[in-house]
Phi, psi and omega in degrees: 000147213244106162333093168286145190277113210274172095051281210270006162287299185315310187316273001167305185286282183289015171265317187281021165261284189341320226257319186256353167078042161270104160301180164166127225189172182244128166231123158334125120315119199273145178051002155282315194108334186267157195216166215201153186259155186218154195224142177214116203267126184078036160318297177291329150353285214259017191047053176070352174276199186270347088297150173198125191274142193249117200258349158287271163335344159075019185217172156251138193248143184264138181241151177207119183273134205238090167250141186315173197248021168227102174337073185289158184292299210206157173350296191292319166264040161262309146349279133028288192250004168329291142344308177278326172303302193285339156309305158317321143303338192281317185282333182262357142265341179290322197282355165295000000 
């Protein structure tokens, strides 16, 4: 029987993506309407762009944005599965 995921697993899930420089977020499809979840691993890093130079450190840090490959009507049900995305990372990267 498969444990439903409570409040405080999503909380949990999403502090440890934060925590790991994953962003993960819905982005519009231009001129559809449909949106796609989309994950940018050294996001939070880089404040959501594809770079950002670190001027204590003297380097630039690079990010690179992955979008899923299943296609929501709308928001609410990209929203939805959100939850489940951040697990999935959490399970498939936390265990490195």
């Amino acid at each position: 029987m498969k444990k439903k995921k409570t409040k405080l697993d999503f909380h949990s899930d999403f502090n440890w993506c934060v925590d790991n420089d994953f962003q993960v977020y819905i982005k519009p499809m231009e001129l559809t309407g449909h949106c796609r979840i989309a994950v940018r691993k050294g996001g939070i890093s880089t404040q959501g762009k594809p770079s950002l130079y670190c001027k204590e450190k003297d380097i630039t840090i690079y990010s690179k944005e992955t979008l899923g490959s299943v296609l929501y009507k709308n928001q609410n049900k990209a929203a939805e599965k959100l939850p489940e995305v951040l697990n999935y990372l959490r399970n498939l990267y936390g265990k490195v």
